[in-house]
PyMOL Python script that loads the backbone (N, CA, C, O; Angstrom):
from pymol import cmd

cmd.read_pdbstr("""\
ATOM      1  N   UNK A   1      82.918  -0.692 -21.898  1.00  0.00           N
ATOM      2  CA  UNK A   1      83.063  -1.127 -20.517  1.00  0.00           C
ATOM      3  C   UNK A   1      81.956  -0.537 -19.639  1.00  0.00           C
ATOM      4  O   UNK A   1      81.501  -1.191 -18.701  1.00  0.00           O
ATOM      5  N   UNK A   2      81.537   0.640 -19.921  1.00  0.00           N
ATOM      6  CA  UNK A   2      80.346   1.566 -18.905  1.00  0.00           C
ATOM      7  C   UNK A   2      79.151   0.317 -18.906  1.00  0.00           C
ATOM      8  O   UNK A   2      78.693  -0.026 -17.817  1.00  0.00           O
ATOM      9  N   UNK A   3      78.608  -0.426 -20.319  1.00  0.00           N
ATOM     10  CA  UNK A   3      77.718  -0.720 -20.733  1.00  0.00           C
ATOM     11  C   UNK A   3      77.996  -2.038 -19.668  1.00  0.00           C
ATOM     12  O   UNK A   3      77.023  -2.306 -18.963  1.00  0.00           O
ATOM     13  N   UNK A   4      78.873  -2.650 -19.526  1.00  0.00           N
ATOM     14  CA  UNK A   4      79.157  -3.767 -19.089  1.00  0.00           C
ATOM     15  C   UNK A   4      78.952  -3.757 -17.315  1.00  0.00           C
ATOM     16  O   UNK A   4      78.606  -4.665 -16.558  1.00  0.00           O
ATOM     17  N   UNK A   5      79.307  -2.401 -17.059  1.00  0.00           N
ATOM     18  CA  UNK A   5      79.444  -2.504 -15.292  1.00  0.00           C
ATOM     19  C   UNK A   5      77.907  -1.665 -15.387  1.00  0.00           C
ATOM     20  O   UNK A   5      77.420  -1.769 -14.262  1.00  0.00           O
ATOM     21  N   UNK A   6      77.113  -1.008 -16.136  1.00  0.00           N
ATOM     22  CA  UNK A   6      75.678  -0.541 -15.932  1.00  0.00           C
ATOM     23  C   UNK A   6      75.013  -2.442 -15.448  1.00  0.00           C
ATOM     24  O   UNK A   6      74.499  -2.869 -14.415  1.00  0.00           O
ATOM     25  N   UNK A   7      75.321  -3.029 -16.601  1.00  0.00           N
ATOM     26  CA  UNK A   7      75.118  -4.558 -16.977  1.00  0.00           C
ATOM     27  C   UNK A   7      74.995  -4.913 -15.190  1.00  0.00           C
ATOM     28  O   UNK A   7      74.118  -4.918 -14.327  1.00  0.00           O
ATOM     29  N   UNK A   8      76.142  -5.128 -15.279  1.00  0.00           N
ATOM     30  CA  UNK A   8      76.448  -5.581 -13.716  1.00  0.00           C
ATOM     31  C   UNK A   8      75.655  -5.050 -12.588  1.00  0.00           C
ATOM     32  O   UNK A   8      74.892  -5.793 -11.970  1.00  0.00           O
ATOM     33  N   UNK A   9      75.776  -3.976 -12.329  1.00  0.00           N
ATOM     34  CA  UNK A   9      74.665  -3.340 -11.136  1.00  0.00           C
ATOM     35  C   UNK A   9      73.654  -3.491 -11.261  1.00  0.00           C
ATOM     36  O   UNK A   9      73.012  -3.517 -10.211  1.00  0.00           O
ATOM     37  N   UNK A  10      72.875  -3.683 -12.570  1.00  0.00           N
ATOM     38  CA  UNK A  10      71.550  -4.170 -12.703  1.00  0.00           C
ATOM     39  C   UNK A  10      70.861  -5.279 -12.122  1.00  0.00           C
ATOM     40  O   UNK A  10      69.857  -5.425 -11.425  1.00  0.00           O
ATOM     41  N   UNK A  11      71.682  -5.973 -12.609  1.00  0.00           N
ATOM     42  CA  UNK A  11      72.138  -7.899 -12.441  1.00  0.00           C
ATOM     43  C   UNK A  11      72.299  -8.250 -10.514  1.00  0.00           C
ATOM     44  O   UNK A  11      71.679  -9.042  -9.804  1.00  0.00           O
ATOM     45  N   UNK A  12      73.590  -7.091 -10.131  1.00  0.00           N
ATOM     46  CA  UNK A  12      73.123  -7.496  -8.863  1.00  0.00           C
ATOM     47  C   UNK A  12      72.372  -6.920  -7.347  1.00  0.00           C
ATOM     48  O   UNK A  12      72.451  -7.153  -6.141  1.00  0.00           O
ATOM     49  N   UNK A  13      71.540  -5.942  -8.376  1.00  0.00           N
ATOM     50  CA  UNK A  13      70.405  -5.425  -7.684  1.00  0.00           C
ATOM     51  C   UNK A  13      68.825  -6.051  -8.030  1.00  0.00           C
ATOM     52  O   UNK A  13      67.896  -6.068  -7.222  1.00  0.00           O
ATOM     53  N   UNK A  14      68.804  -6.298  -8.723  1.00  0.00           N
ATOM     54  CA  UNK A  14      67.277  -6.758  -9.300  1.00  0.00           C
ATOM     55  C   UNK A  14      67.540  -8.607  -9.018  1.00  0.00           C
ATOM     56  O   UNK A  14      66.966  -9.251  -8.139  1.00  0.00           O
ATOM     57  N   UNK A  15      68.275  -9.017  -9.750  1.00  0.00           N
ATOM     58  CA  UNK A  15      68.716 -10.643  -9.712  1.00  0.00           C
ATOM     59  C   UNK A  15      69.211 -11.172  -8.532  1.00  0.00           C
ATOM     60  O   UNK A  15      68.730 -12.239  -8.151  1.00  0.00           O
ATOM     61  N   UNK A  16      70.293 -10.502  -7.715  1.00  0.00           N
ATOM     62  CA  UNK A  16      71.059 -11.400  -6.863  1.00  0.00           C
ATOM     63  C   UNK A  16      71.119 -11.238  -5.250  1.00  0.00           C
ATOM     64  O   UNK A  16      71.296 -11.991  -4.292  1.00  0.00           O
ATOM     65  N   UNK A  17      70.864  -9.776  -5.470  1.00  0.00           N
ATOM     66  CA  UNK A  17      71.017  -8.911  -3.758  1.00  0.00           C
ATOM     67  C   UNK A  17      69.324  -8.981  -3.286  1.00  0.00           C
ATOM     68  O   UNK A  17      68.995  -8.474  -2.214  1.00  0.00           O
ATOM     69  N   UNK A  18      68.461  -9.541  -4.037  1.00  0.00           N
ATOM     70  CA  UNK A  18      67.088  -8.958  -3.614  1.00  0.00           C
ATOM     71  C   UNK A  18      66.703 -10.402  -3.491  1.00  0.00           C
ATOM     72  O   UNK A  18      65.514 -10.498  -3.187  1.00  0.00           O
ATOM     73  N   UNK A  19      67.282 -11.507  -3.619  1.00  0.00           N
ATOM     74  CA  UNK A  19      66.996 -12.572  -2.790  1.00  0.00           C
ATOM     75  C   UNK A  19      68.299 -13.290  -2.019  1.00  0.00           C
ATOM     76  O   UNK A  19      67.949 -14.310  -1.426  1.00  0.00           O
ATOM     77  N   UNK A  20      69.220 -13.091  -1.942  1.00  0.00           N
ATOM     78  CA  UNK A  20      70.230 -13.221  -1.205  1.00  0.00           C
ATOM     79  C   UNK A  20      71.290 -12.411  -0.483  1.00  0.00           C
ATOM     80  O   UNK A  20      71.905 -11.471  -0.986  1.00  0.00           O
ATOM     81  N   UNK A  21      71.483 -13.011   1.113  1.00  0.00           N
ATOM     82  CA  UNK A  21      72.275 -11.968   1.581  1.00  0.00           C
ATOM     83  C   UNK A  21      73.878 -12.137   1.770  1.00  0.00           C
ATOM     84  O   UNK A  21      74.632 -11.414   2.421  1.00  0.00           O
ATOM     85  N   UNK A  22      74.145 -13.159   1.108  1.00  0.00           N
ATOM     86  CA  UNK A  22      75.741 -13.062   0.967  1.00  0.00           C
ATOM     87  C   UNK A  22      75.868 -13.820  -0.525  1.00  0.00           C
ATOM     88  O   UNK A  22      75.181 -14.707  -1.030  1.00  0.00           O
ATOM     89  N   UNK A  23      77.079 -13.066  -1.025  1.00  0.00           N
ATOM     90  CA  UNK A  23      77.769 -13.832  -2.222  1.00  0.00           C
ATOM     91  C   UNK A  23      79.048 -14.389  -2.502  1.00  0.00           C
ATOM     92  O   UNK A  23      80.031 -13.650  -2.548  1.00  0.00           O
ATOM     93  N   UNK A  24      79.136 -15.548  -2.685  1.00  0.00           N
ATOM     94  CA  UNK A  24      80.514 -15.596  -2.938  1.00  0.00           C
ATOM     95  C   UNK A  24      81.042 -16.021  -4.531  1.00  0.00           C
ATOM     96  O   UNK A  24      80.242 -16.445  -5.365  1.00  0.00           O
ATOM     97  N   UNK A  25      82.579 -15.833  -4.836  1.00  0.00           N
ATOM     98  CA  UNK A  25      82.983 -15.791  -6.528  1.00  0.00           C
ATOM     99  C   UNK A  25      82.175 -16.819  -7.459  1.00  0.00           C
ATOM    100  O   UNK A  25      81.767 -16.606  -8.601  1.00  0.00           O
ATOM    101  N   UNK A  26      82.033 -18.068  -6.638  1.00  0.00           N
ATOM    102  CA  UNK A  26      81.430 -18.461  -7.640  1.00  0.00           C
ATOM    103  C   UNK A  26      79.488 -18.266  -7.947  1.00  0.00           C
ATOM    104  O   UNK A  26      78.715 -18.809  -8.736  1.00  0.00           O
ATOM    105  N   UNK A  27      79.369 -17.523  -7.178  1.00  0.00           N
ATOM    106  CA  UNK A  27      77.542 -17.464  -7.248  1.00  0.00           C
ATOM    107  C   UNK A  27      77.464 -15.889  -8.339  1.00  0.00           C
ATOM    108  O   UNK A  27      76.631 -15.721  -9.230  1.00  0.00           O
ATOM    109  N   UNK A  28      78.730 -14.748  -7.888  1.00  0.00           N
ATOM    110  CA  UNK A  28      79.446 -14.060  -8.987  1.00  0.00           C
ATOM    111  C   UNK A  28      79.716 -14.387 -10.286  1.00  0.00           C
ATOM    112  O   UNK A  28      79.561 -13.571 -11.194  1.00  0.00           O
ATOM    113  N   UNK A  29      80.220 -15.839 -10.515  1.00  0.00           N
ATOM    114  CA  UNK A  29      80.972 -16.161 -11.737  1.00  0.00           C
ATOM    115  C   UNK A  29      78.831 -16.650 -12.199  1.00  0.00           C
ATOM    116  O   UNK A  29      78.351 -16.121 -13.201  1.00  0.00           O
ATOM    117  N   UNK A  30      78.205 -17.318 -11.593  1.00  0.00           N
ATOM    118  CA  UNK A  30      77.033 -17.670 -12.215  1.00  0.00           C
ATOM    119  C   UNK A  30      75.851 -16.610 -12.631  1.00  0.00           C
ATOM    120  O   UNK A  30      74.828 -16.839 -13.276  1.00  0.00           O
ATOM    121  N   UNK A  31      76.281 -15.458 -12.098  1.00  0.00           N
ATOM    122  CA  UNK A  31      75.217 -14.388 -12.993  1.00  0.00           C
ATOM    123  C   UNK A  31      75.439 -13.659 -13.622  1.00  0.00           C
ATOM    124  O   UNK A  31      74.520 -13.052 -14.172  1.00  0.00           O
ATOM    125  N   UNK A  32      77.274 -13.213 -13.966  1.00  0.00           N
ATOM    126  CA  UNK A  32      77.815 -12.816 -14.912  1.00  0.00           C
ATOM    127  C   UNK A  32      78.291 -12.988 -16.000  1.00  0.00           C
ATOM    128  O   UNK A  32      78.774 -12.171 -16.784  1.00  0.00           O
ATOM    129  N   UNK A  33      78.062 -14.938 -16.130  1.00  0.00           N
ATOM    130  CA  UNK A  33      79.138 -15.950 -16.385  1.00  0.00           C
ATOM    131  C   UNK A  33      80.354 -15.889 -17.393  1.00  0.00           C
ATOM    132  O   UNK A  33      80.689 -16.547 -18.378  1.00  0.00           O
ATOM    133  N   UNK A  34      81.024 -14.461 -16.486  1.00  0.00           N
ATOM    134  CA  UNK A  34      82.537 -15.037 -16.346  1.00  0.00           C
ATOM    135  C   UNK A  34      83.484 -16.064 -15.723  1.00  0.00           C
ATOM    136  O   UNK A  34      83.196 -16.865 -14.834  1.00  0.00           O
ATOM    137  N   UNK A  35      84.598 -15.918 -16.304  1.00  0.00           N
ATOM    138  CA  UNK A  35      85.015 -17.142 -16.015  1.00  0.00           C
ATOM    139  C   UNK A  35      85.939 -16.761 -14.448  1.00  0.00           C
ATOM    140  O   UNK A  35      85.956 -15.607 -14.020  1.00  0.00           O
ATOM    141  N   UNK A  36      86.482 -17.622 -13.904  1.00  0.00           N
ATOM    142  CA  UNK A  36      87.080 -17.221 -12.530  1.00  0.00           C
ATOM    143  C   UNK A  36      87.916 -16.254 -12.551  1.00  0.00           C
ATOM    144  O   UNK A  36      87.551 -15.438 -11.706  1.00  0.00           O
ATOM    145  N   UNK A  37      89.256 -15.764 -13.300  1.00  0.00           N
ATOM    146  CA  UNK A  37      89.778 -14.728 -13.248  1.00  0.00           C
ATOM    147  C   UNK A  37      89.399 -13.306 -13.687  1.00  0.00           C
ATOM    148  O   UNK A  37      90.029 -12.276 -13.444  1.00  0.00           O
ATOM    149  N   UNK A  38      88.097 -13.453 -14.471  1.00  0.00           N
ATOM    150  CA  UNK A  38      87.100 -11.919 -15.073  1.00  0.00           C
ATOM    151  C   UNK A  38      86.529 -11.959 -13.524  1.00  0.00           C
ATOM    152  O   UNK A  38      86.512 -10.965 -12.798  1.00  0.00           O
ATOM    153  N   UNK A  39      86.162 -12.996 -13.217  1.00  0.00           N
ATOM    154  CA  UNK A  39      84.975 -12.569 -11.715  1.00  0.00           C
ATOM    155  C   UNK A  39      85.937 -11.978 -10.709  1.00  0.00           C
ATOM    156  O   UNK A  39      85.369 -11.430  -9.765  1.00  0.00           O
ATOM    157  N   UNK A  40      87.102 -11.962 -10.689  1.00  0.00           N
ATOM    158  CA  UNK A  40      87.826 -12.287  -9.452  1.00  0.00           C
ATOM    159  C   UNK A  40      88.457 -10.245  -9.841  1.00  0.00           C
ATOM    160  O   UNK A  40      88.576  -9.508  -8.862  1.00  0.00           O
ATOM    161  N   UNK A  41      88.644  -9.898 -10.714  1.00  0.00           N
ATOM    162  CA  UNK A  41      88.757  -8.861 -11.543  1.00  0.00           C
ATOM    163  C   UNK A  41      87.984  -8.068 -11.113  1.00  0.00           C
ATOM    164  O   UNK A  41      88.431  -7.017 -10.655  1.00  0.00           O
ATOM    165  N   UNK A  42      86.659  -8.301 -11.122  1.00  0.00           N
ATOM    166  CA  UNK A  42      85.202  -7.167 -11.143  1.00  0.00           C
ATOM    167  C   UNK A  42      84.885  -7.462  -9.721  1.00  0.00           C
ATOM    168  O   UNK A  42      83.953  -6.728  -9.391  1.00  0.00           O
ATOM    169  N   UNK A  43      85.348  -8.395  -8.517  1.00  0.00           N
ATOM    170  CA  UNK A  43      85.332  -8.170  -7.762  1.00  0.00           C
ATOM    171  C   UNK A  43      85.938  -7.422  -6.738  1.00  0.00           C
ATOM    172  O   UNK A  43      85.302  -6.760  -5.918  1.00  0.00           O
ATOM    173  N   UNK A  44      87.014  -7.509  -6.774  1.00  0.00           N
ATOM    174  CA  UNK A  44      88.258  -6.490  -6.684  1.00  0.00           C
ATOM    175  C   UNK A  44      88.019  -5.268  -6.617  1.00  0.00           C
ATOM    176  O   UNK A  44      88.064  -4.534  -5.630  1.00  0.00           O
ATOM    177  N   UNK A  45      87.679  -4.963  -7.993  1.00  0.00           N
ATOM    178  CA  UNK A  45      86.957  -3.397  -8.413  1.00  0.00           C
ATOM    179  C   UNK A  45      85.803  -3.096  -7.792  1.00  0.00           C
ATOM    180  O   UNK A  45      85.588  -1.891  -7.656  1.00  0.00           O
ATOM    181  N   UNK A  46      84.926  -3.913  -7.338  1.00  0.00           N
ATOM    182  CA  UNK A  46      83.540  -3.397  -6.626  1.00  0.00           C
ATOM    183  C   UNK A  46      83.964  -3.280  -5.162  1.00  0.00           C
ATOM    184  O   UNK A  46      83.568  -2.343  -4.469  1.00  0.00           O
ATOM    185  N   UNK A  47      84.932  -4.425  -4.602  1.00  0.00           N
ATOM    186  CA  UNK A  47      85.385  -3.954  -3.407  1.00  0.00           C
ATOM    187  C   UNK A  47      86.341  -2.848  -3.080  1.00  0.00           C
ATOM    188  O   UNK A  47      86.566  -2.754  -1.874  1.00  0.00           O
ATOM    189  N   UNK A  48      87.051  -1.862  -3.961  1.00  0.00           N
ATOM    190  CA  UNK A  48      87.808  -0.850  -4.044  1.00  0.00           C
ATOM    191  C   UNK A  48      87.313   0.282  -4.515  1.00  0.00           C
ATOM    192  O   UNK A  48      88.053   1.244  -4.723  1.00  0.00           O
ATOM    193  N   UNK A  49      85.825   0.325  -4.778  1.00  0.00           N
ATOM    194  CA  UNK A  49      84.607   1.255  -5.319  1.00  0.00           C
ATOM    195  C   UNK A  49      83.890   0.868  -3.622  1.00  0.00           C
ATOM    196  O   UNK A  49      82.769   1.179  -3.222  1.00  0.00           O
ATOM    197  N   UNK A  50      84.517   0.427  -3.189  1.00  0.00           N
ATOM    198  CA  UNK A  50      83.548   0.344  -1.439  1.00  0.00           C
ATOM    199  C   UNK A  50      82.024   0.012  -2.100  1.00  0.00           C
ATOM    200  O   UNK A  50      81.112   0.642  -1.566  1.00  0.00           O
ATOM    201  N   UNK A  51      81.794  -0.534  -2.756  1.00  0.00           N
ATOM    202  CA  UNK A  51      80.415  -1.363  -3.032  1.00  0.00           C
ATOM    203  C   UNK A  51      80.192  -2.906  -2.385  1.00  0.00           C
ATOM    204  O   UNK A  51      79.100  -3.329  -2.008  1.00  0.00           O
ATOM    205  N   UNK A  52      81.524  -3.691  -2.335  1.00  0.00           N
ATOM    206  CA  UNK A  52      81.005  -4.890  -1.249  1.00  0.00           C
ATOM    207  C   UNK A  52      82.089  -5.007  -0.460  1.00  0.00           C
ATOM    208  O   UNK A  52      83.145  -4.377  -0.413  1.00  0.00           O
ATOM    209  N   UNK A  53      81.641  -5.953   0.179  1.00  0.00           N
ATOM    210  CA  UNK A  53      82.442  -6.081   2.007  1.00  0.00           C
ATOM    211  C   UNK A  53      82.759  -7.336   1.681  1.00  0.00           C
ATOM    212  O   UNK A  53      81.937  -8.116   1.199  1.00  0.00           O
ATOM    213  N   UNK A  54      83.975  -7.627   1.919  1.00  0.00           N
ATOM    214  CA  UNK A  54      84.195  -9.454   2.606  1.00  0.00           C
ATOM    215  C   UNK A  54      83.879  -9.902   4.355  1.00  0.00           C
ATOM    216  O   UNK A  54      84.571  -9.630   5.337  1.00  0.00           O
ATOM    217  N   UNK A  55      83.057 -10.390   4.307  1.00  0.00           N
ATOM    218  CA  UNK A  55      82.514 -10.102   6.016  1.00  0.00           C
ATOM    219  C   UNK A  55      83.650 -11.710   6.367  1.00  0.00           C
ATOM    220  O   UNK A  55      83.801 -12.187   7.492  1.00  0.00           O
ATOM    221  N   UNK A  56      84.367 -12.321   4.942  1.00  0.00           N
ATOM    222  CA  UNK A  56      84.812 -13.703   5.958  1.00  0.00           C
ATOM    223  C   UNK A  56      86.454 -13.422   6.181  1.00  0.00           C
ATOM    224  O   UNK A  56      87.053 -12.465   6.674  1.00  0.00           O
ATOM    225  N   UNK A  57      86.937 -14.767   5.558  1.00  0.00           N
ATOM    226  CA  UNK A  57      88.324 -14.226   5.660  1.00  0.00           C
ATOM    227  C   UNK A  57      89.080 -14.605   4.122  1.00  0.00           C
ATOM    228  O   UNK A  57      88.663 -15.317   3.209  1.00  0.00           O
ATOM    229  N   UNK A  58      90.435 -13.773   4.256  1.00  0.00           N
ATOM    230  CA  UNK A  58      90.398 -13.729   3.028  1.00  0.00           C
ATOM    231  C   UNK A  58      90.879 -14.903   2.092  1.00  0.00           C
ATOM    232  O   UNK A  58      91.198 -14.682   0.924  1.00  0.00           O
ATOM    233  N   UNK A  59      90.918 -16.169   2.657  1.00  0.00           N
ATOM    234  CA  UNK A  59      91.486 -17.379   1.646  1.00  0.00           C
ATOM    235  C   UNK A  59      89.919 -17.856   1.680  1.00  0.00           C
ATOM    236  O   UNK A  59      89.754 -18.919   1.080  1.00  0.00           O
ATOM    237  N   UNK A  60      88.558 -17.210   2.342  1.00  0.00           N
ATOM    238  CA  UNK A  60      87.313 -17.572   1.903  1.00  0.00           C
ATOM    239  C   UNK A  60      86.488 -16.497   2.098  1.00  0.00           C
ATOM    240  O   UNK A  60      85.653 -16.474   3.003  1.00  0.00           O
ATOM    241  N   UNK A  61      86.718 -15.288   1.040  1.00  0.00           N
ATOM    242  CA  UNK A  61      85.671 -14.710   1.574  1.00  0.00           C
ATOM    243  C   UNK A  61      84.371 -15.074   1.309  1.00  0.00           C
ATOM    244  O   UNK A  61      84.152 -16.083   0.638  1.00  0.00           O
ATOM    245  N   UNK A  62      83.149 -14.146   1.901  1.00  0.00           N
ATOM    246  CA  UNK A  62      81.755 -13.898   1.769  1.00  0.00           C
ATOM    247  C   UNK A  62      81.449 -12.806   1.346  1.00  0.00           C
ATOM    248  O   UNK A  62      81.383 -12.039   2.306  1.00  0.00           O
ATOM    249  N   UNK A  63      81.191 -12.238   0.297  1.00  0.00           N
ATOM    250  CA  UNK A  63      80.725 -11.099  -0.214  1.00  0.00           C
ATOM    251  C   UNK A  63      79.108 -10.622   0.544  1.00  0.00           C
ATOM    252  O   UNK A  63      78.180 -11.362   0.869  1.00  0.00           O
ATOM    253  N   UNK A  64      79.219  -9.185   0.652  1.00  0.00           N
ATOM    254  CA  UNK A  64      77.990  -8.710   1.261  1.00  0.00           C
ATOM    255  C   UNK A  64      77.855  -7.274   0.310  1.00  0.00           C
ATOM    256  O   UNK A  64      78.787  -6.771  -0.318  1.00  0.00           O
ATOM    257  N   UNK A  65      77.152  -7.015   0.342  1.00  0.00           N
ATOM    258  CA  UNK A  65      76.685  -5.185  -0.643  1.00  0.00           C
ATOM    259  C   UNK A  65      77.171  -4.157   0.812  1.00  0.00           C
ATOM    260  O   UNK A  65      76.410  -4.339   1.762  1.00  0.00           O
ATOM    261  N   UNK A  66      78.131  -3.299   1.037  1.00  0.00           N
ATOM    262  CA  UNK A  66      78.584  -2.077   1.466  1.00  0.00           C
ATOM    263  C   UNK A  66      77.063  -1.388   1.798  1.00  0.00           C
ATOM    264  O   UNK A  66      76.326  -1.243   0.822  1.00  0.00           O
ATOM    265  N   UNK A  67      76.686  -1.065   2.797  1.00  0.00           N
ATOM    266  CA  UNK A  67      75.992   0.488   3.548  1.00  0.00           C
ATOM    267  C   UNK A  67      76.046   1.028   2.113  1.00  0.00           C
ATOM    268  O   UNK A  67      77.111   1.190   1.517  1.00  0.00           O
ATOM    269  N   UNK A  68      74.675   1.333   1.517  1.00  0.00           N
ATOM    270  CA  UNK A  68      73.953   1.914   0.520  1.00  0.00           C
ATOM    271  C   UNK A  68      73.911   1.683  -0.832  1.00  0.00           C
ATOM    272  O   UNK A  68      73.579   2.339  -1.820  1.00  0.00           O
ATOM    273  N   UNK A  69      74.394   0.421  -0.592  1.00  0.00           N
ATOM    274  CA  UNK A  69      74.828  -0.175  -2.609  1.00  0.00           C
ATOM    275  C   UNK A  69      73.476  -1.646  -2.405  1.00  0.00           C
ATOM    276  O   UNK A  69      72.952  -2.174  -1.425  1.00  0.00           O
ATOM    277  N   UNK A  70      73.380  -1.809  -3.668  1.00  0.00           N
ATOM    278  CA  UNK A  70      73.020  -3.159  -3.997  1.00  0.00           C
ATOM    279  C   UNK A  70      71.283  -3.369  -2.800  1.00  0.00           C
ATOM    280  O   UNK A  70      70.986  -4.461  -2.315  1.00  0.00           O
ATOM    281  N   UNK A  71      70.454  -2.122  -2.587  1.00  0.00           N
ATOM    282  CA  UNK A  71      69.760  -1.825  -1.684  1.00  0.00           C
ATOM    283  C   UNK A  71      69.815  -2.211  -0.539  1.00  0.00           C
ATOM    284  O   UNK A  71      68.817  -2.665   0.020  1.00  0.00           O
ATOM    285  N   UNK A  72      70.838  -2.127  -0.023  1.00  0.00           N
ATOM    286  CA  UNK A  72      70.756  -2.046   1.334  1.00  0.00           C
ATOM    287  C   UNK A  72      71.037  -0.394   2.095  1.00  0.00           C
ATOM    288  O   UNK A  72      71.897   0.379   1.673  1.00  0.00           O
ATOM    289  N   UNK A  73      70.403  -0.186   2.905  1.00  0.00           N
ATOM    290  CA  UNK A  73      70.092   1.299   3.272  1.00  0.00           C
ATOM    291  C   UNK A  73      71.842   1.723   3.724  1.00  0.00           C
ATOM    292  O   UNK A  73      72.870   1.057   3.605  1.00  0.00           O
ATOM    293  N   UNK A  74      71.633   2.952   4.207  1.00  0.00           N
ATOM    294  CA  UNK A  74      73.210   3.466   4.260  1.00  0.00           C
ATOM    295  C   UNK A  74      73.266   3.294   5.779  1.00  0.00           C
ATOM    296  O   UNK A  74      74.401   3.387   6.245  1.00  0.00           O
ATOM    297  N   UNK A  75      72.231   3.052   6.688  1.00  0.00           N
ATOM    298  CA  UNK A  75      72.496   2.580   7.876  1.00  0.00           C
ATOM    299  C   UNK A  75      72.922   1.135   8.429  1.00  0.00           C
ATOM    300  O   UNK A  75      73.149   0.842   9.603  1.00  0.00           O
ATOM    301  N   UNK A  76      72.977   0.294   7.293  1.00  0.00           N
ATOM    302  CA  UNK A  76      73.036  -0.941   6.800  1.00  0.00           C
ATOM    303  C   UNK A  76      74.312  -1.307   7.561  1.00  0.00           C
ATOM    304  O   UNK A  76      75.215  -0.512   7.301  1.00  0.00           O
ATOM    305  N   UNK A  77      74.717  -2.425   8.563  1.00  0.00           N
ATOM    306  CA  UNK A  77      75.806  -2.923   9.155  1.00  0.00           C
ATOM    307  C   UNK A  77      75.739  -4.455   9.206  1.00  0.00           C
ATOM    308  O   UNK A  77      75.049  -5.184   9.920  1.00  0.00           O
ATOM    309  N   UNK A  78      76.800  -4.800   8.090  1.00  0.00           N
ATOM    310  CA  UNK A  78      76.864  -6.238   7.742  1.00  0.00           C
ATOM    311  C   UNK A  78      77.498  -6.739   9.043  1.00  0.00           C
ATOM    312  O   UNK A  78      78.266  -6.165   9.815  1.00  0.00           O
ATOM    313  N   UNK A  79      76.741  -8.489   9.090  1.00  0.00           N
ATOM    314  CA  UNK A  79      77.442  -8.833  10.084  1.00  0.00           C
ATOM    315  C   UNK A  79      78.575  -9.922  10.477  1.00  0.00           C
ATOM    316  O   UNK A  79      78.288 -11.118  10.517  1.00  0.00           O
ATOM    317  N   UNK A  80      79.538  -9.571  10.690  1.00  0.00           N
ATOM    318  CA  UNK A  80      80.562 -10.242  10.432  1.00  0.00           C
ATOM    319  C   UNK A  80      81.134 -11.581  11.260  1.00  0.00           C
ATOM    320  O   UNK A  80      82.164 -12.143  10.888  1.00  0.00           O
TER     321      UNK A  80
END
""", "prot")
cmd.dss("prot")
cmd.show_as("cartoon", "prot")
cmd.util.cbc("prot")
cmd.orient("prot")
């Protein structure tokens, strides 16, 4: 599992956060390609590791990278 979430932070620091500034499950499900309930899983967990923000609401969120994850600086204030 370590190998799998190293996997992941790689993926959405180099691949996904460094040309886009919001994500949502399914742009998730396309660079991990899990299927909707694995994505929905590892999202959960990155938002309870305070690594991303839902800046929308919650029957749609918008994923954003948290103040100092996914390079955005720690002064970093997503905007909602």
């Amino acid at each position: 599992m370590m190998l799998k979430a190293i996997g992941l932070q790689i993926r959405l620091n180099g691949e996904y956060f460094s040309d886009h500034q919001i994500m949502q499950r399914s742009d998730f499900q396309g660079i991990t390609g899990m299927v909707r309930s694995t994505a929905m899983i590892h999202i959960r967990r990155l938002r309870q590791e305070g690594k991303l923000q839902n800046i929308g609401i919650p029957s749609q969120p918008i994923y954003v990278p948290a103040p100092g994850f996914y390079g955005k600086s720690r002064d970093y204030q997503p905007v909602k």
